[in-house]
C-alpha positions as CSV (number, residue, x, y, z in Angstrom):
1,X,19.9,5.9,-25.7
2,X,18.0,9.3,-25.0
3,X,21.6,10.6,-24.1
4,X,22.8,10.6,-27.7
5,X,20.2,13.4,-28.8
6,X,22.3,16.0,-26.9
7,X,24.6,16.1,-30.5
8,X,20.7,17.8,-31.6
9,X,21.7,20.8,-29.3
10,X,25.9,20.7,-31.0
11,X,26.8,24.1,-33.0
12,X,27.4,22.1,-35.9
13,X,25.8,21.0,-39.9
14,X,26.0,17.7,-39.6
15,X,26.8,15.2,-36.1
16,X,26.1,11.6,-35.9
17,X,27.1,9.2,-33.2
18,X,26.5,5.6,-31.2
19,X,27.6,3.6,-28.4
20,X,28.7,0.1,-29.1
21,X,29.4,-2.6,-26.5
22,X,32.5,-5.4,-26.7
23,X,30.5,-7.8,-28.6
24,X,28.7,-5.8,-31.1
25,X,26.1,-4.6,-29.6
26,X,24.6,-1.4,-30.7
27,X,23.0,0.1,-27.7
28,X,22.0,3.6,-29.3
29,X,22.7,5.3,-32.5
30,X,21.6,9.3,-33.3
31,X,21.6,11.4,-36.7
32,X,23.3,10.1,-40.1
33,X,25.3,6.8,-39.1
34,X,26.2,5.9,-42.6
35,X,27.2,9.7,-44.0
36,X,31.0,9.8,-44.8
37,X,33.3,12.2,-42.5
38,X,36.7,13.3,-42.5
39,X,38.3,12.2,-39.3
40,X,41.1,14.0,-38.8
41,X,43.1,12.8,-35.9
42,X,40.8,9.9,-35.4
43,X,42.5,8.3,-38.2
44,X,45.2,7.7,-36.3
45,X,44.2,5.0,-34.0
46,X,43.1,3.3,-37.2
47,X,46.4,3.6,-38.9
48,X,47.9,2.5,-35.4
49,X,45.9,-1.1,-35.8
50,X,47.1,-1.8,-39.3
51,X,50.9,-1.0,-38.1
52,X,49.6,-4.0,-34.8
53,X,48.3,-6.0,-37.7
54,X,51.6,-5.4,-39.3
55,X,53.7,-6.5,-36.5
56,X,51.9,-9.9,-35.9
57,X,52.5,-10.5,-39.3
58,X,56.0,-10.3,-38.9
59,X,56.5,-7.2,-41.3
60,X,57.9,-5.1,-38.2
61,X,59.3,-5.5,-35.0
62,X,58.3,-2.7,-32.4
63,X,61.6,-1.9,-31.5
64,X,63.0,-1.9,-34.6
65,X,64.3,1.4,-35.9
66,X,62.2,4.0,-37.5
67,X,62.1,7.6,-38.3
68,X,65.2,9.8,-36.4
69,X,68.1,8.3,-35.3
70,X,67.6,6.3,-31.8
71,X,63.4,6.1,-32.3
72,X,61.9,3.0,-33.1
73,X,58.1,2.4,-34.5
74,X,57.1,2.3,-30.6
75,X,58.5,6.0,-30.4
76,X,56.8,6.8,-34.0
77,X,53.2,5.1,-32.2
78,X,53.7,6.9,-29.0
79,X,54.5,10.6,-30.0
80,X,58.1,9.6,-28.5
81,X,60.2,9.9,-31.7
82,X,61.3,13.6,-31.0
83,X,59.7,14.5,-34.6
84,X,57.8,18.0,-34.7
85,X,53.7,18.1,-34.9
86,X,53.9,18.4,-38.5
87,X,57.7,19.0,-39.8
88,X,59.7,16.5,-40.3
89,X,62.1,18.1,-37.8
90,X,63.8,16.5,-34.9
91,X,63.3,18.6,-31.9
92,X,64.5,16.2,-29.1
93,X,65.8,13.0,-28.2
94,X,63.4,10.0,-28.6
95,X,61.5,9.1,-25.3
96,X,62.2,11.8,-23.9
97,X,59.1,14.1,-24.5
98,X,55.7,13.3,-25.9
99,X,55.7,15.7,-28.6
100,X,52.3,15.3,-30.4
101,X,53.1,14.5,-34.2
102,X,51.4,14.2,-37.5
103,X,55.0,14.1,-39.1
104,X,55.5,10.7,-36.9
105,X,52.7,8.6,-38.1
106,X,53.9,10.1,-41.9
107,X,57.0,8.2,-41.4
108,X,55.5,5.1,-39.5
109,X,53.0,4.7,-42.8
110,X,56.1,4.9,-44.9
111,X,58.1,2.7,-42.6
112,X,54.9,0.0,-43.1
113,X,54.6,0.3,-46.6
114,X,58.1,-0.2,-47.5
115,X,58.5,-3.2,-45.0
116,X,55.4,-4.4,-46.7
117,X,55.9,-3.6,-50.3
118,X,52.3,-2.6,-50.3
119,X,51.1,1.3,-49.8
120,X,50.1,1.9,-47.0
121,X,46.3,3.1,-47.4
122,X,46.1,0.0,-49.4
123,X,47.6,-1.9,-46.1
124,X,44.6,-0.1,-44.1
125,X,41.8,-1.6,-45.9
126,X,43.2,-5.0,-46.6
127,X,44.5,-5.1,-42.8
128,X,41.6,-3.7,-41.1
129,X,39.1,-2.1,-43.0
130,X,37.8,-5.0,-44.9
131,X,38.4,-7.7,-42.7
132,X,35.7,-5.3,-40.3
133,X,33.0,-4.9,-43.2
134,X,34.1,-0.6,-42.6
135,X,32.9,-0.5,-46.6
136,X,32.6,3.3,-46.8
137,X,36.1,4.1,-44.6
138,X,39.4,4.8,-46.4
139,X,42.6,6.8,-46.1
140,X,42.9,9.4,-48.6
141,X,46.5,10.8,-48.0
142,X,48.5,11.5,-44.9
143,X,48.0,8.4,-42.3
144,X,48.0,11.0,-39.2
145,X,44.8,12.5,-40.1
146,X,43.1,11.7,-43.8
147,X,41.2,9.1,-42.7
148,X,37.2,9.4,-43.9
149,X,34.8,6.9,-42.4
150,X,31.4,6.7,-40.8
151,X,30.1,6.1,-37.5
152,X,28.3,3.0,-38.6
153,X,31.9,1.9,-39.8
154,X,33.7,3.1,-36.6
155,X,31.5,1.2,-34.2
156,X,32.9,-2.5,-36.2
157,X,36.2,-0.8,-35.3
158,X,35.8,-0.1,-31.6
159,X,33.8,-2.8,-31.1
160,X,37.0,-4.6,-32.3
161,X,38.9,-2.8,-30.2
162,X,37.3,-3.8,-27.0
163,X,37.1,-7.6,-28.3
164,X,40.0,-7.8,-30.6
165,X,39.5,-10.4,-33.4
166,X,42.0,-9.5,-35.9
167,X,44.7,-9.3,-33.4
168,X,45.8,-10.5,-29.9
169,X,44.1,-9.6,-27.2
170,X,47.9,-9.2,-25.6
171,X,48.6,-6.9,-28.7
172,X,45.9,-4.6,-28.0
173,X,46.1,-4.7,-24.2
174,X,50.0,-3.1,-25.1
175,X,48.5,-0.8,-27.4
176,X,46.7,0.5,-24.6
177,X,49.0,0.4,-21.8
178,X,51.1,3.8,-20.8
179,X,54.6,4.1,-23.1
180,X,57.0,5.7,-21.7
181,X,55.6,6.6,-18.9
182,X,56.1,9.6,-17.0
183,X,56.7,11.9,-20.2
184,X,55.4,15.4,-20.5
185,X,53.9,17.1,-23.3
186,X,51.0,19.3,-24.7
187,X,47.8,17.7,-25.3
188,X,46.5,19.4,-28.4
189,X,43.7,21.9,-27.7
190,X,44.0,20.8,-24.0
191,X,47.6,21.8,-23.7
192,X,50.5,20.8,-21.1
193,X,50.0,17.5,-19.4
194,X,52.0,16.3,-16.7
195,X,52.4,13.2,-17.5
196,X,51.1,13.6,-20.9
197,X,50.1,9.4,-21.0
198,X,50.0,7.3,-24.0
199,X,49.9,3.8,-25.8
200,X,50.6,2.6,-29.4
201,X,48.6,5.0,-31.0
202,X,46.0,5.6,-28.4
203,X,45.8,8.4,-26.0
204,X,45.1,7.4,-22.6
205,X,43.2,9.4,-20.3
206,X,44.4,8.7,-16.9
207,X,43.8,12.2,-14.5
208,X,44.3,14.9,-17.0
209,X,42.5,18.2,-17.1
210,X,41.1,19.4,-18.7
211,X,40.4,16.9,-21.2
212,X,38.3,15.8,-23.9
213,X,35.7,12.9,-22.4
214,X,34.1,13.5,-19.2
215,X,34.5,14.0,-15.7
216,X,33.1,10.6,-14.9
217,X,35.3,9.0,-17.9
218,X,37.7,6.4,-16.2
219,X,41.4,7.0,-16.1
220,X,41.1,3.9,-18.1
221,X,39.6,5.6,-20.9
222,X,40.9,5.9,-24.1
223,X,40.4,6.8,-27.8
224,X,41.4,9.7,-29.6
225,X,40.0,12.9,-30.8
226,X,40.5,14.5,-34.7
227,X,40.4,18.4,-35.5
228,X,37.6,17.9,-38.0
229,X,34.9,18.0,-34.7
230,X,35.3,14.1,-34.5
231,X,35.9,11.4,-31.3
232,X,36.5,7.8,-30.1
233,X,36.6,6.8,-26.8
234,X,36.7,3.5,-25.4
235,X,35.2,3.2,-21.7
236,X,36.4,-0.6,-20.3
237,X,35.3,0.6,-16.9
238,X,32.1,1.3,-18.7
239,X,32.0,-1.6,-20.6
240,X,31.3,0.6,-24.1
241,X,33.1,2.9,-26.9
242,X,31.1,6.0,-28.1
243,X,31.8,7.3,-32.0
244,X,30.9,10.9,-32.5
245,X,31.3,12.5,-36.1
246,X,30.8,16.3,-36.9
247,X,31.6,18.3,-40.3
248,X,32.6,21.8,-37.8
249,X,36.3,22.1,-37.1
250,X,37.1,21.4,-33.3
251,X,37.4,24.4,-31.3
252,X,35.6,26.1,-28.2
253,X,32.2,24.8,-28.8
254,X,34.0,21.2,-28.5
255,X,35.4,21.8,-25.5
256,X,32.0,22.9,-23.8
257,X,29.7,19.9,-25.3
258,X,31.4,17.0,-25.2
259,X,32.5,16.0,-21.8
260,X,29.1,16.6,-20.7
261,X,27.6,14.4,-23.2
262,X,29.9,11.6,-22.6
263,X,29.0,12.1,-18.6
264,X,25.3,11.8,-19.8
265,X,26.5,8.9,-21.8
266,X,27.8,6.8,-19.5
267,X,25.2,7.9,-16.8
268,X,23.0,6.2,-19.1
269,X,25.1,3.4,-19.4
């Protein structure tokens, strides 16, 4: 895909990415697919799958309670539980805002770990990352944003994600679905959204703006993206996910690139 050598014309050291349909297929791949990035936020849809994974397996209930009083590990997976972005404050009632929070998916990794008896990067690879062959990904810390994998790794995961093998498709079509819907809240980088829509883990585009993907991105869209210059979106109107992986903090210079790569993306699509 010719569209993938815009990430040439990024401000940044190092970019890789590739576009990957429902069954596998790699239709394009651009720069160093198999070097190792930090993800940042991107790690959280990762950490999101395992906690799916953990739910089918009986280790947790959704709706069970977890972190503050009156949030539940849906609240902790939907920026609901009224935690801060990265205190382990309570700052309002669960579902009643969708206040963006690393601190949440710190507690839903503990919550995991102790219903499982195993830690929880340990419950990562054994849940998701081996079971996908992502050999070079792993969680080295906090499960909101320590994640490092590659994009050669990340395209088994949204591939995955499109044509769910390691969990039910009725799983994942939740996981993508709008939680509370209605909720306000400040997209990070993007800020206030009215309604500020998201699933288990997932942020879902629907008609915000501005936003990360592009203009011609469905509402449908979703994915996340991760302060370290790194994205995931996943396209079903499309039919494709696109993995891009940078080594430049996200800032400015992400804002003006990548929604009109992603248009030039799916144009090609």
């Amino acid at each position: 895909m010719q569209s993938l050598a815009l990430i040439e014309n990024w401000p940044v050291p190092t970019a890789a990415a590739a576009v990957v349909r429902a069954d596998g297929t790699v239709l394009g791949r651009h720069g160093p697919t198999e070097h190792r990035f930090p993800l940042a936020s991107v790690t959280k849809p990762l950490a999101a799958y395992a906690a799916l994974v953990a739910y089918e397996e009986g280790a947790v209930e959704l709706d069970e309670p977890a972190g503050p009083e009156g949030s539940t590990v849906r609240h902790l997976l939907a920026h609901t539980s009224g935690l801060a972005f990265d205190e382990h404050r309570v700052t309002s009632a669960p579902g009643t805002r969708r206040l963006y929070s690393n601190a949440g998916f710190e507690v839903l990794g503990d919550h995991i770990a102790k219903a499982t008896e195993i830690p929880f990067a340990d419950y990562l690879r054994q849940a998701v990352f081996e079971p996908l062959g992502m050999k070079d990904s792993s969680l080295e810390g906090s499960p909101a944003k320590d994640g490092v994998s590659t994009v050669a790794d990340l395209v088994r995961f949204a591939a995955e994600v499109q044509a769910p093998r390691l969990l039910d498709p009725r799983t994942v079509a939740e996981a993508m679905t709008v939680q509370y819907p209605g909720t306000k809240g400040v997209l990070p980088g993007y800020g206030h959204q009215d309604p500020n829509d998201w699933g288990l883990g997932f942020e879902i585009r629907d008609h915000k703006s501005p936003h990360w993907t592009g203009g011609s991105s469905s509402p449908r869209t979703f994915g996340h993206f991760g302060q370290s210059g790194t994205f995931l979106w996943v396209d079903p109107a499309a039919g494709a996910a696109c993995v891009a992986l940078t080594d430049r903090a996200f800032g400015p210079w992400a804002a003006e690139v990548w929604p009109p790569f992603t248009d030039a993306v799916l144009a090609e699509l």
